[in-house]
FITISE-265492 format. One record per atom (N, C-alpha, C, O): chain; x, y, z; residue number from 1; residue in one letter; atom name. Coordinates in Angstrom, 2 decimals, decimal comma. Example, Ala and Ser with C-alpha at 12.3 -4.5 7.8 and 13.67 -1.06 7.14 Angstrom:
BEGIN
TILUM ch    east   north      up   i aa at
TILUM  A   13,19   -5,69    7,80   1  A  N
TILUM  A   12,30   -4,50    7,80   1  A CA
TILUM  A   13,20   -3,30    7,80   1  A  C
TILUM  A   14,24   -3,32    8,46   1  A  O
TILUM  A   12,85   -2,25    7,08   2  S  N
TILUM  A   13,67   -1,06    7,14   2  S CA
TILUM  A   12,90    0,03    7,87   2  S  C
TILUM  A   13,41    1,14    8,04   2  S  O
***
This chain:
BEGIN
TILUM ch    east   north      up   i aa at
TILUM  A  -13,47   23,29   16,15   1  X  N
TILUM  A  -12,17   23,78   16,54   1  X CA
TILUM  A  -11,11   22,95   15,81   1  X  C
TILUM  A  -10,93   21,74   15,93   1  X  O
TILUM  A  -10,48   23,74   15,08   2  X  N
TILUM  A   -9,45   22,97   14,49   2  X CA
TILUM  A   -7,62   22,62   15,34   2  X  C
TILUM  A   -6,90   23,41   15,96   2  X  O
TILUM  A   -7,45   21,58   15,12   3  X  N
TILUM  A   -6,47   21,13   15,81   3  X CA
TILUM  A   -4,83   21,00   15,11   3  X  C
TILUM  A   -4,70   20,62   13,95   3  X  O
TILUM  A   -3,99   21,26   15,73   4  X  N
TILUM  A   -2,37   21,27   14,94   4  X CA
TILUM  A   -2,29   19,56   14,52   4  X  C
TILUM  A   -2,51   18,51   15,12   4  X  O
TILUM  A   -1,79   20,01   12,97   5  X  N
TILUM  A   -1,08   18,76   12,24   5  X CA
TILUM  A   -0,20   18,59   12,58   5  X  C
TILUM  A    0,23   19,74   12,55   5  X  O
TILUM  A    1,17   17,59   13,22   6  X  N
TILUM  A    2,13   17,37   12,98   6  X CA
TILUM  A    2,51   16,09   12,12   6  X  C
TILUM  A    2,31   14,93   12,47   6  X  O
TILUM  A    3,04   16,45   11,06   7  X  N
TILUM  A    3,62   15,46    9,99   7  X CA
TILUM  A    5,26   14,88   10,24   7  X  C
TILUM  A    6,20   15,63    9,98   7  X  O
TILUM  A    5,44   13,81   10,63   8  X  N
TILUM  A    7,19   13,16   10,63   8  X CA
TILUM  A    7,28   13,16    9,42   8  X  C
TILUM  A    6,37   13,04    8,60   8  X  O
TILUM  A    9,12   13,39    9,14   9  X  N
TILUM  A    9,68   13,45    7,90   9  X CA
TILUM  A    9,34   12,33    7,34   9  X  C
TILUM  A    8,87   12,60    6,24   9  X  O
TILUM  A    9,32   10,54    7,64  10  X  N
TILUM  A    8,96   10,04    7,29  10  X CA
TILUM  A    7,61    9,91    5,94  10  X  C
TILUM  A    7,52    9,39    4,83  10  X  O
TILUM  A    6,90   10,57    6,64  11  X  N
TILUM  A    5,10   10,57    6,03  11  X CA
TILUM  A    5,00   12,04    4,78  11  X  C
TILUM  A    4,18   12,24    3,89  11  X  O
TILUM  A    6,35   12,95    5,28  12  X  N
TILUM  A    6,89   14,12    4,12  12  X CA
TILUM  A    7,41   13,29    2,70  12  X  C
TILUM  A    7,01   13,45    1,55  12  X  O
TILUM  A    8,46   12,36    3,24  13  X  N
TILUM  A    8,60   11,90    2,05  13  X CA
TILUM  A    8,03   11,15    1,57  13  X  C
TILUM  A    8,18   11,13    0,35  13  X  O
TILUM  A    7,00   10,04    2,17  14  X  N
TILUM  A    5,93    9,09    1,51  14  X CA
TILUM  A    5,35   10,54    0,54  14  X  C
TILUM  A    5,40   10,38   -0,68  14  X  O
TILUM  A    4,92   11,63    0,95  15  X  N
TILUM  A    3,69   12,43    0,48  15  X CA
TILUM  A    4,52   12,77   -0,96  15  X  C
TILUM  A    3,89   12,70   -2,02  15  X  O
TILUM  A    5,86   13,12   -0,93  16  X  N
TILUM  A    6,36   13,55   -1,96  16  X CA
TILUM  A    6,70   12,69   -2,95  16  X  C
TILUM  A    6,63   13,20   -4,07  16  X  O
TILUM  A    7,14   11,21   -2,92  17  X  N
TILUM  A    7,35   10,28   -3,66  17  X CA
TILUM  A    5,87    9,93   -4,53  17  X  C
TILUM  A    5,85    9,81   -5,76  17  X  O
TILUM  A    4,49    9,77   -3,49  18  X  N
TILUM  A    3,84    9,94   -4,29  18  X CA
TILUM  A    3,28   11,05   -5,29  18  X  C
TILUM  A    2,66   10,68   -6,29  18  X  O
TILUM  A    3,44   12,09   -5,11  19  X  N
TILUM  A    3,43   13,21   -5,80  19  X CA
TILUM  A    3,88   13,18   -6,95  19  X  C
TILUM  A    3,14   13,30   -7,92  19  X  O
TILUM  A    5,75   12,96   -7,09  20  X  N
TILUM  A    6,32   12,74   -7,80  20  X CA
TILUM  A    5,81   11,73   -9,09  20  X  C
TILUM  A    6,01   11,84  -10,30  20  X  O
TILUM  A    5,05   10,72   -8,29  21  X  N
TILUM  A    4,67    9,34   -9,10  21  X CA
TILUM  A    3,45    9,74   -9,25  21  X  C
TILUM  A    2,81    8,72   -8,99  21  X  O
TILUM  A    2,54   10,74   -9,55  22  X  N
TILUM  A    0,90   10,77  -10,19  22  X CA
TILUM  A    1,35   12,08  -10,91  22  X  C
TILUM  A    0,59   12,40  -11,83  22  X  O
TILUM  A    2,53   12,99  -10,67  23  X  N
TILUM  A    2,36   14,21  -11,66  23  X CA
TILUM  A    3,11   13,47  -12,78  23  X  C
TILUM  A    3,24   14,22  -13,75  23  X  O
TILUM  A    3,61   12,34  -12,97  24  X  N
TILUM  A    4,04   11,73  -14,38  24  X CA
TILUM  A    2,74   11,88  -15,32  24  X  C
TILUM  A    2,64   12,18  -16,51  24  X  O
TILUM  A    1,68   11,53  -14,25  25  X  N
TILUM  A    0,36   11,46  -15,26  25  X CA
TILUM  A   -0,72   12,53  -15,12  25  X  C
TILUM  A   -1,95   12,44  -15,14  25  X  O
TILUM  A    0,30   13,79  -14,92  26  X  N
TILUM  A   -0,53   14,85  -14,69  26  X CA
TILUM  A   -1,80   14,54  -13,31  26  X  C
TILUM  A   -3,00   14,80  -13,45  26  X  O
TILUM  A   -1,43   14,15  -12,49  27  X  N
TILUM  A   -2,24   13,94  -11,17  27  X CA
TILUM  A   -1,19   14,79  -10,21  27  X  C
TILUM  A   -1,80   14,13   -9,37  27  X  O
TILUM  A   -0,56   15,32   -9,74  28  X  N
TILUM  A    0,39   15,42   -8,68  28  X CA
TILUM  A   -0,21   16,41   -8,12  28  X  C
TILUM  A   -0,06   16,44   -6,90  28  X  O
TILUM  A   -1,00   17,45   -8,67  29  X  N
TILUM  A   -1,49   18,76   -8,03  29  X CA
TILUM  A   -3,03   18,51   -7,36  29  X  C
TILUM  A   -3,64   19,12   -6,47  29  X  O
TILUM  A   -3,42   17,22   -8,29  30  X  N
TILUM  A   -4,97   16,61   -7,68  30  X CA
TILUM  A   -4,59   16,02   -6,50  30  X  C
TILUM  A   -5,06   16,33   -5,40  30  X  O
TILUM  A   -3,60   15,03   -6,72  31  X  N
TILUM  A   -3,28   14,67   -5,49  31  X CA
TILUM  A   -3,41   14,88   -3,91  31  X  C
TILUM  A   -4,08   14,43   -2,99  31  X  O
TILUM  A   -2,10   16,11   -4,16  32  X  N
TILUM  A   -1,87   16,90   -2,66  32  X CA
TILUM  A   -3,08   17,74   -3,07  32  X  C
TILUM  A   -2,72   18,86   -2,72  32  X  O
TILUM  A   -4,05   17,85   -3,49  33  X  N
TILUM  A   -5,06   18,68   -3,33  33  X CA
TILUM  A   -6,25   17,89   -1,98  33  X  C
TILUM  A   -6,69   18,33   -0,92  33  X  O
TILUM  A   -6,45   16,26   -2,88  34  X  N
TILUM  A   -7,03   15,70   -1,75  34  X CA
TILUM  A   -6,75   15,15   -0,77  34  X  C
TILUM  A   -7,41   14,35   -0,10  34  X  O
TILUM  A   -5,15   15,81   -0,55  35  X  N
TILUM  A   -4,58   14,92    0,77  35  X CA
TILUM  A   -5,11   16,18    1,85  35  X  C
TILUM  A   -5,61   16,06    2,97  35  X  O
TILUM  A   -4,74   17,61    0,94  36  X  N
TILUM  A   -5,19   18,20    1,72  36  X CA
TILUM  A   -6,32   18,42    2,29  36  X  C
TILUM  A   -6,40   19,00    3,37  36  X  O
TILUM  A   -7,47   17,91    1,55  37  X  N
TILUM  A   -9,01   17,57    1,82  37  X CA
TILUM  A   -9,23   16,85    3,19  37  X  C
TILUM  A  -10,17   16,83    3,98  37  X  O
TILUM  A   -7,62   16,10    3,15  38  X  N
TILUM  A   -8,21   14,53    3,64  38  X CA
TILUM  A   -7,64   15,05    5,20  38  X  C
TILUM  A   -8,22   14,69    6,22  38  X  O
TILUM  A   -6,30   16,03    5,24  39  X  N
TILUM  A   -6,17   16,34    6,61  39  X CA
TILUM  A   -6,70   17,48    7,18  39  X  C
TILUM  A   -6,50   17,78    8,36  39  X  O
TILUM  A   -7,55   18,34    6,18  40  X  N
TILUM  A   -8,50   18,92    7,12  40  X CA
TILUM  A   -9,28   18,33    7,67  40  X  C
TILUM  A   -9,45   18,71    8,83  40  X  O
TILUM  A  -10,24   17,01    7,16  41  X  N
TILUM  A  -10,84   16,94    7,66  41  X CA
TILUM  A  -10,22   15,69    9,15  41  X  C
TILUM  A  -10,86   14,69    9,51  41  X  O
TILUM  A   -9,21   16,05    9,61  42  X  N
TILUM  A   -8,80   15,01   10,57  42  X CA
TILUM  A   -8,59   15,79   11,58  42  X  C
TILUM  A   -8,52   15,46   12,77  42  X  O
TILUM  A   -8,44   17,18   10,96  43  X  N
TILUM  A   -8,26   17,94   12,06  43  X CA
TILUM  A   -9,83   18,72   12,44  43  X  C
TILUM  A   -9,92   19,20   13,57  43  X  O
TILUM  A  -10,53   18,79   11,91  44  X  N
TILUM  A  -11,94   19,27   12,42  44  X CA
TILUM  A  -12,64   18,05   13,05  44  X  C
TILUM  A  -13,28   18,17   14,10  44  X  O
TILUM  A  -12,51   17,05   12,49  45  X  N
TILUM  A  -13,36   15,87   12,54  45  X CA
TILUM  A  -12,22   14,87   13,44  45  X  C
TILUM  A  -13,02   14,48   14,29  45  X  O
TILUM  A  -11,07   14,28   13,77  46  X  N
TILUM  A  -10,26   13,27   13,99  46  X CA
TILUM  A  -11,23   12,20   14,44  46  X  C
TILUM  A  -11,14   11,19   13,74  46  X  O
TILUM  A  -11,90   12,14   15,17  47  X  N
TILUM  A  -12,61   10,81   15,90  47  X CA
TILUM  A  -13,71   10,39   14,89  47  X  C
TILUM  A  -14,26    9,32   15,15  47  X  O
TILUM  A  -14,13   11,08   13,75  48  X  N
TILUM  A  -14,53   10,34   12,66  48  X CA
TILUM  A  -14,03    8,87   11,88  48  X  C
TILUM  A  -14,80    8,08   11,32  48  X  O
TILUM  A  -12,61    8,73   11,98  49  X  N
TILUM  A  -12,20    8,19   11,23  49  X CA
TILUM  A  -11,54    6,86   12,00  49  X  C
TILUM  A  -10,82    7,03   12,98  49  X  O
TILUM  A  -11,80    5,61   11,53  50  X  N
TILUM  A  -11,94    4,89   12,12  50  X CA
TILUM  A  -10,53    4,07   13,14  50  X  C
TILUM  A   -9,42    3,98   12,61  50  X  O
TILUM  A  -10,74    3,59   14,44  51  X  N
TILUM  A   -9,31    3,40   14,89  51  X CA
TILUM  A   -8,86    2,03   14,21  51  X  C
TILUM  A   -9,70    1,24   13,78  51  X  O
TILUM  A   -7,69    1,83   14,15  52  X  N
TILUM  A   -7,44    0,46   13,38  52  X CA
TILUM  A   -6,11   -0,24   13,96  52  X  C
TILUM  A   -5,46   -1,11   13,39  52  X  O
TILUM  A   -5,88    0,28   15,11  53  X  N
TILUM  A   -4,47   -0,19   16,23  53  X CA
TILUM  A   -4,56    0,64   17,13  53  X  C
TILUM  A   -4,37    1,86   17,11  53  X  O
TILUM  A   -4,93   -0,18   18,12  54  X  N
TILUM  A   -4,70    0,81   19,34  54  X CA
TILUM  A   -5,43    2,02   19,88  54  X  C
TILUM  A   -6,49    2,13   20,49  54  X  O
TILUM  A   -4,16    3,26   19,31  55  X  N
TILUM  A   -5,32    4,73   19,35  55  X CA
TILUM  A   -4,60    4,84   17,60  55  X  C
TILUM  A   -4,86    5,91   17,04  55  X  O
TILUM  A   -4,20    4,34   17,20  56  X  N
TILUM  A   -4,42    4,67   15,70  56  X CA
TILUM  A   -5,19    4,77   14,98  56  X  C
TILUM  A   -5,80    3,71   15,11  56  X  O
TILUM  A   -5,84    5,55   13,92  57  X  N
TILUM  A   -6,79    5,93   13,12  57  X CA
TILUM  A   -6,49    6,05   12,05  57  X  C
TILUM  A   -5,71    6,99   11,90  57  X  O
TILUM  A   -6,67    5,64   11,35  58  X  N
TILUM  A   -6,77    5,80    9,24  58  X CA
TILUM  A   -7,64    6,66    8,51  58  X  C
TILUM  A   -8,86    6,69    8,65  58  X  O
TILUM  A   -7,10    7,23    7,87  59  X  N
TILUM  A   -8,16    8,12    6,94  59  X CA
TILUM  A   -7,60    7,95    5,45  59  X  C
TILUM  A   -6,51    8,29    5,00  59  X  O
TILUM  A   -8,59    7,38    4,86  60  X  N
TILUM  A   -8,26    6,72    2,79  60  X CA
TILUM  A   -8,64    8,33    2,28  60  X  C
TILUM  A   -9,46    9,08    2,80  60  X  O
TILUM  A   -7,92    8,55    1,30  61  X  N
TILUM  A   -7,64    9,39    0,24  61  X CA
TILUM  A   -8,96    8,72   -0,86  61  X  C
TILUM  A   -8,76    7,57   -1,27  61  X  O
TILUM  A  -10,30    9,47   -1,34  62  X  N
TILUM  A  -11,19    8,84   -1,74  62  X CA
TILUM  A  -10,61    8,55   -3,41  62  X  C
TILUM  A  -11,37    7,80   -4,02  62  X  O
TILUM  A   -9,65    8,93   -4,03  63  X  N
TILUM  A   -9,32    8,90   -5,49  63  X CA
TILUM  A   -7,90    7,82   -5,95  63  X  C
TILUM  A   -7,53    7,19   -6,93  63  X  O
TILUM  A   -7,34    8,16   -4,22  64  X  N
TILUM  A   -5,69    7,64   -4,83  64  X CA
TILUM  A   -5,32    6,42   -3,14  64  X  C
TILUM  A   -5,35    6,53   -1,91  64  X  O
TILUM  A   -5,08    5,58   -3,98  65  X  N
TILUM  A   -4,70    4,24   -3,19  65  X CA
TILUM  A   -3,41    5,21   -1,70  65  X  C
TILUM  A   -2,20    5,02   -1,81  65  X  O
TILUM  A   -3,78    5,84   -0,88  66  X  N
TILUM  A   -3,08    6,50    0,15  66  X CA
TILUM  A   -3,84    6,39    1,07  66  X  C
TILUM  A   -5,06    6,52    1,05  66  X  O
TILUM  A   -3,13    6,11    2,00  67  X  N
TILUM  A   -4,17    6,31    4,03  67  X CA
TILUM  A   -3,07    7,30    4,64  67  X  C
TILUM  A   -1,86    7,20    4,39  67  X  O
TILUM  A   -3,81    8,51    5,70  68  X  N
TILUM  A   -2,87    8,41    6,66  68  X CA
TILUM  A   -3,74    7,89    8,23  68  X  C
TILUM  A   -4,83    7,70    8,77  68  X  O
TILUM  A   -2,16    7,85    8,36  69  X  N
TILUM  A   -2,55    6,91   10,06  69  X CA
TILUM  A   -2,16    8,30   10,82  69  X  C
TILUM  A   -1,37    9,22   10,63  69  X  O
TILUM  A   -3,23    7,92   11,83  70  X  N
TILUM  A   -2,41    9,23   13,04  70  X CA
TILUM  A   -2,81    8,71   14,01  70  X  C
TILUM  A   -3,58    7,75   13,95  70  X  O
TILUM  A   -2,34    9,27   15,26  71  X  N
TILUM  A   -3,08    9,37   16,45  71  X CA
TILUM  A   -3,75   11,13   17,00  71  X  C
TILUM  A   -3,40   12,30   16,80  71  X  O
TILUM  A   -4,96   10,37   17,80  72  X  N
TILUM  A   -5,37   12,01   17,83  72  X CA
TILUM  A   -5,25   11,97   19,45  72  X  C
TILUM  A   -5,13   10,96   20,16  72  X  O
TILUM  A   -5,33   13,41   19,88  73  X  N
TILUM  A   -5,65   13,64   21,56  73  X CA
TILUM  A   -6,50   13,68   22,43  73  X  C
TILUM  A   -6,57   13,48   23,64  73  X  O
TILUM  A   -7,51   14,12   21,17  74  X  N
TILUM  A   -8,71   14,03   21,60  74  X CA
TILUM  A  -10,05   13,06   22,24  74  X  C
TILUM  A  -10,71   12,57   21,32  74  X  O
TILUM  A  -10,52   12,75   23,49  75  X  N
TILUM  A  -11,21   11,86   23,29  75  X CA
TILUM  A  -12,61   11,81   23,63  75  X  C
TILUM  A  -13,23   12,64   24,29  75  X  O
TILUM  A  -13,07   10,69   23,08  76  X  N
TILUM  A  -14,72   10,65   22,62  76  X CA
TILUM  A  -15,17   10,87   23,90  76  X  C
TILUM  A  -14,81   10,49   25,01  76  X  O
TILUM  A  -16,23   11,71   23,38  77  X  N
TILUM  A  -16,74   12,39   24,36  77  X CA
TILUM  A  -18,39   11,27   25,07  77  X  C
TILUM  A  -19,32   10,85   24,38  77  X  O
TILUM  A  -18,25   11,13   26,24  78  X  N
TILUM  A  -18,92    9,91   26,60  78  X CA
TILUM  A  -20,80   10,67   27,18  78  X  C
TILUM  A  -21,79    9,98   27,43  78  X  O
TILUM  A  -20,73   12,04   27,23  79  X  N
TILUM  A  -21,54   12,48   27,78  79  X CA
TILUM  A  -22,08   13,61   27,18  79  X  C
TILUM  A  -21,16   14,34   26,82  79  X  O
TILUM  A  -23,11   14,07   26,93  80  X  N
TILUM  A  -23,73   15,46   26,04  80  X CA
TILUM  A  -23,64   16,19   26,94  80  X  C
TILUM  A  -23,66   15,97   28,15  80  X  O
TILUM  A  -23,48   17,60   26,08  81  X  N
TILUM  A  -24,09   18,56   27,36  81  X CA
TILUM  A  -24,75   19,59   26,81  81  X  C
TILUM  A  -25,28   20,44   27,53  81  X  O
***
């Protein structure tokens, strides 16, 4: 089940500054390609990725020096069924 992204303007313009700064070298479209990789899989997966404050969680961009941090709602599920 996939879950809603919400992005702060903040983390809009981090995304775009870097953009700006890898399509100098013809990267900008690879880029937001694997960011987008990187927040699907936060939204199918979120409790994959490891917490690193609190309920904060990080997820690395596997090509380009980027994390995002989020918090998710979801929580680990303590029991099978």
């Amino acid at each position: 089940m996939s879950r809603a992204l919400s992005l702060r303007p903040r983390a809009l313009a981090a995304i775009e500054e870097a953009r700006e700064t890898y399509a100098q070298v013809d990267h900008g479209e690879t880029f937001i390609a694997e960011l987008e990789t990187v927040l699907e899989a936060i939204q199918a997966m979120p409790l994959r990725f490891p917490i690193v404050h609190g309920k904060i969680h990080r997820a690395l961009l596997r090509r380009y020096p980027f994390a995002v941090f989020f918090a998710s709602a979801q929580r680990p599920n303590s029991s099978s069924s």
